[in-house]
Structure formats: C-alpha cells, structure tokens
C-alpha positions as CSV (number, residue, x, y, z in Angstrom):
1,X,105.6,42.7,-90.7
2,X,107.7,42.1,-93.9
3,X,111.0,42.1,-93.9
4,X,113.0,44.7,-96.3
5,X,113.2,48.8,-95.2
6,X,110.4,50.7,-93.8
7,X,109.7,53.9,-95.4
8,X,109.4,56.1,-92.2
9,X,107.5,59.5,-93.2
10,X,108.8,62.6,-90.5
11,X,107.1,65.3,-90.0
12,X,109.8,67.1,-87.8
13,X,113.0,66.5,-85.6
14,X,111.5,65.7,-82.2
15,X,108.9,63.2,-83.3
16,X,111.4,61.3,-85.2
17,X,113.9,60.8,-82.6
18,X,111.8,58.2,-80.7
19,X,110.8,56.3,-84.2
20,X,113.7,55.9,-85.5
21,X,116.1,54.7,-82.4
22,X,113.2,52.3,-81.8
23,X,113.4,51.6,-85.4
24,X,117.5,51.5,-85.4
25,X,117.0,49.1,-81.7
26,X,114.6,46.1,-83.8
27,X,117.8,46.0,-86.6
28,X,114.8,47.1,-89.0
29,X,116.2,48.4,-92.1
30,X,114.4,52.1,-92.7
31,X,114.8,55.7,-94.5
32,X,113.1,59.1,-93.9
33,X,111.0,61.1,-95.9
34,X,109.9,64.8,-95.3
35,X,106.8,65.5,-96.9
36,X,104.4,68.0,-95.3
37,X,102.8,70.8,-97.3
38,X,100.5,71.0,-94.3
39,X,103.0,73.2,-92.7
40,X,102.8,76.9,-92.8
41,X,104.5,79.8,-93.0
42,X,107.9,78.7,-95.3
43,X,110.0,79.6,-92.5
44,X,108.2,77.3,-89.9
45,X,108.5,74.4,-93.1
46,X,112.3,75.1,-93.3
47,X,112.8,75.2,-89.5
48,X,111.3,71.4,-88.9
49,X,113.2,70.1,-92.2
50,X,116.5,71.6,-90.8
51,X,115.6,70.0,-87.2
52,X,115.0,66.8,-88.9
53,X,117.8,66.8,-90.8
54,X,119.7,67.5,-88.2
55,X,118.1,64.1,-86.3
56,X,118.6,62.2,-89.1
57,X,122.6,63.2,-89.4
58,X,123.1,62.6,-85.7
59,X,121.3,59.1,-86.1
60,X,122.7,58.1,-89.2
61,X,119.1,58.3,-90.7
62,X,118.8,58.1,-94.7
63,X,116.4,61.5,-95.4
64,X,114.7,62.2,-98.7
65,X,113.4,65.9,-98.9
66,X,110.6,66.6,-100.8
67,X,111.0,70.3,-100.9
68,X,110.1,70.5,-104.7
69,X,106.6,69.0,-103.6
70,X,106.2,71.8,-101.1
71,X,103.0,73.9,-101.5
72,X,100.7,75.0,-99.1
73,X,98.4,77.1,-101.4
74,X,97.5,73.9,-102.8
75,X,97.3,72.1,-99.3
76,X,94.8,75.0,-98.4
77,X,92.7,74.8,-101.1
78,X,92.1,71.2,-100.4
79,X,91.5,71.8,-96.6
80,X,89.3,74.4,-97.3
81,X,85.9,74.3,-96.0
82,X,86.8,70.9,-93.9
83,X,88.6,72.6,-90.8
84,X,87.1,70.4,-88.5
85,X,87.9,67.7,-90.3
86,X,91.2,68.8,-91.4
87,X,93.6,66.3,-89.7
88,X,91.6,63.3,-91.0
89,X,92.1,65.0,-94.6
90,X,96.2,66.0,-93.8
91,X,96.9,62.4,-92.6
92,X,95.3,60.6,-95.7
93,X,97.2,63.1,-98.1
94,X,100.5,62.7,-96.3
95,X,100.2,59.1,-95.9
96,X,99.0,58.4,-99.1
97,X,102.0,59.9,-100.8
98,X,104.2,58.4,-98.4
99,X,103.0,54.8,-98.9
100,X,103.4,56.0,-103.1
101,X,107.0,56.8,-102.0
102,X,107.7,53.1,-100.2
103,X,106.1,51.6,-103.3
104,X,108.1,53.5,-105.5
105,X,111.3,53.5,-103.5
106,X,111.5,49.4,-103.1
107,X,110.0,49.2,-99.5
108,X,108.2,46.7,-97.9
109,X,106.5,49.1,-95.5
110,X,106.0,52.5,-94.5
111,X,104.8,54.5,-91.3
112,X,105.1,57.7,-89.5
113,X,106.5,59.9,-86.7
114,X,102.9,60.9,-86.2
115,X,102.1,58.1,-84.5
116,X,104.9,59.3,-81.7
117,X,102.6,62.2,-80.9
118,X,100.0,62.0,-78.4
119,X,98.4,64.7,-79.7
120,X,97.4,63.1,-82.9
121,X,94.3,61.1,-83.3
122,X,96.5,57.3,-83.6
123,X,92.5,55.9,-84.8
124,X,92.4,58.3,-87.9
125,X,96.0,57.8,-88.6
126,X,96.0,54.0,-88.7
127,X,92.8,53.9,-90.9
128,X,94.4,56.4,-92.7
129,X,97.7,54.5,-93.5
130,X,95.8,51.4,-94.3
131,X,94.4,53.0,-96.7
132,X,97.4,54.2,-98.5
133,X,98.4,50.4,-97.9
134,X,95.7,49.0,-99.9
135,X,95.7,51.6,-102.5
136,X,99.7,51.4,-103.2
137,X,99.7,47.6,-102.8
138,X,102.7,48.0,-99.4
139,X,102.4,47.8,-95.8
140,X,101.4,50.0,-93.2
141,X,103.6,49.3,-90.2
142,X,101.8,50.9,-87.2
143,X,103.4,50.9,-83.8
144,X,102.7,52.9,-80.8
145,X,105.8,55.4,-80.4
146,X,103.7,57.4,-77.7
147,X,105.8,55.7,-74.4
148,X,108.9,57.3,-75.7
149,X,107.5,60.7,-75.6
150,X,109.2,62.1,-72.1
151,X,112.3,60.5,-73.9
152,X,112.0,62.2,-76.9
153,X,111.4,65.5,-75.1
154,X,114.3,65.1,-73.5
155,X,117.1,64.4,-76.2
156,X,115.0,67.0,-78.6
157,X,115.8,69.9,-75.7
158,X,119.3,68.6,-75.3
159,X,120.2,68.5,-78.8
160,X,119.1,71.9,-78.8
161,X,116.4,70.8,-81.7
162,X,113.7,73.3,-83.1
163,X,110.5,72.8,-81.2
164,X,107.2,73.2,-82.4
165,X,104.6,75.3,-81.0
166,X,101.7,73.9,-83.2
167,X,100.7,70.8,-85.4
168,X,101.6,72.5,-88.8
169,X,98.8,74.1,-91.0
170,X,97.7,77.1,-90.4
171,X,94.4,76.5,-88.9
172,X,96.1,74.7,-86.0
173,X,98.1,77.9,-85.5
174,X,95.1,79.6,-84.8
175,X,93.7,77.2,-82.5
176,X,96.8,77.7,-80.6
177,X,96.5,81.9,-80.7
178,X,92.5,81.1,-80.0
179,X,93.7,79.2,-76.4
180,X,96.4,82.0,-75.7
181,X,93.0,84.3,-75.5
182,X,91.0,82.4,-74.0
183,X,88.5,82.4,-77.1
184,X,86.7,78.7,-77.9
185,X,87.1,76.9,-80.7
C-alpha cells in the first residue's frame, strides 16, 4: 500500500470503531468520510452520522460530512427495479464517490467500514472498490476488519453508541420487518 492518508468512507459509529483503531495501531495516516444516501428515513441518516461523529471525536478521527449530498429520492430511483441486486449497486455508488473524494482530497488510498461487517458481501465490495480505483486513478486499500467484530460490539454498547437494526436503504428495512413475520424474501 502507498504511503500518504487513507480516505476511510463510514457508514456509521459501530463499524468504524474497529477500522479506524486498527487504522490508528499501523501509524497509517487517515480521515473519515460520511457519505450514504442509501440510508432511509432522515432520522435513521442523522442517528448513524451523530454516532459516527461521536466515534470519530472520541478517536481523534478527522470526519468530513457530506450532508449536502444527502438524497435518498435520488438513491431510490437508481435502485429501483434492481432490489436483488441492490447492494452490489449501493457499494459501487458509495465507493465510487469515495475513491472521487481520496482523489480529490490528496489521498493515496481509500477504503471502507463496510468491510468490518460480516454481513456485507466483502467479494462485491472489493470488486467494487477496485473499480472506483481504476476509474479515479487511487488505491483501494482492502483489509479484512471482520475479526474485530465481538470487539467492536463491545466498545459500540459501552459507549452507549446508536445501533443499527438494518443495513440502510429501505428495502433492507423491509427484509428485516419480512423476518420479524416470518414471511420469505
């Protein structure tokens, strides 16, 4: 990996925990970004910016907030008719304008607190952020985060951090209410 800071996109407070202390541990040199107009409602958006931000101030965490950029009307329209293919499609956007952000900001690299999740699909992701790599002419820097999950859990419940019930967008919402009935996706 190059040397200079890492651009690390965050999509909330407990994912970014583990990224960034392990990020903090190799002396790498990195800054935040918040960019997710995958999330939905407003309220849910706001909840995991404040718990981020809240992570970031505790770690001493540079954070840029892309609030302005924030619209999930026009996230939806693009995810419409692909909801089974909608991750794929939400990592690609996100990561795309992250690695746009790295370029823009001076970094050598970028990455994500998605890849702390074992939820997320870590193939799609990494295929996804070498993409963005190629097309913005900077560095994806993956790295497995998921062994620091328990960890993460952890300091999330004791710092008393907003925790998410679902990935985000709204149709992951659903698949949550969909379980909670017992009705298949």
């Amino acid at each position: 990996m190059s040397a200079g800071p890492i651009l690390v996109h965050a999509c909330c407070g407990p994912c970014a925990i583990t990224v960034f202390q392990a990020l903090a541990a190799g002396g790498r040199d990195f800054r935040g970004f918040y960019y997710n107009p995958n999330i939905h409602p407003l309220m849910e958006y706001l909840r995991r910016r404040d718990a981020l931000a809240e992570v970031a101030r505790r770690l001493g965490v540079e954070m840029t907030f892309s609030d302005a950029e924030y619209d999930p009307a026009l996230f939806l329209r693009q995810a419409a008719f692909r909801e089974k293919d909608r991750c794929r499609f939400c990592y690609e956007l996100r990561l795309d304008r992250a690695a746009r952000e790295a370029r823009a900001t001076g970094c050598a690299a970028f990455s994500t607190t998605l890849l702390y999740s074992k939820y997320q699909d870590h193939a799609a992701i990494r295929a996804a952020g070498e993409a963005a790599a190629r097309t913005h002419d900077v560095e994806f820097a993956y790295a497995d985060y998921r062994p620091g999950w328990e960890e993460g859990i952890r300091l999330s419940k004791e710092w008393e951090l907003y925790r998410q019930p679902y990935c985000g967008c709204i149709f992951s919402e659903f698949d949550r209410y969909r379980k909670k009935l017992g009705r298949p996706g």
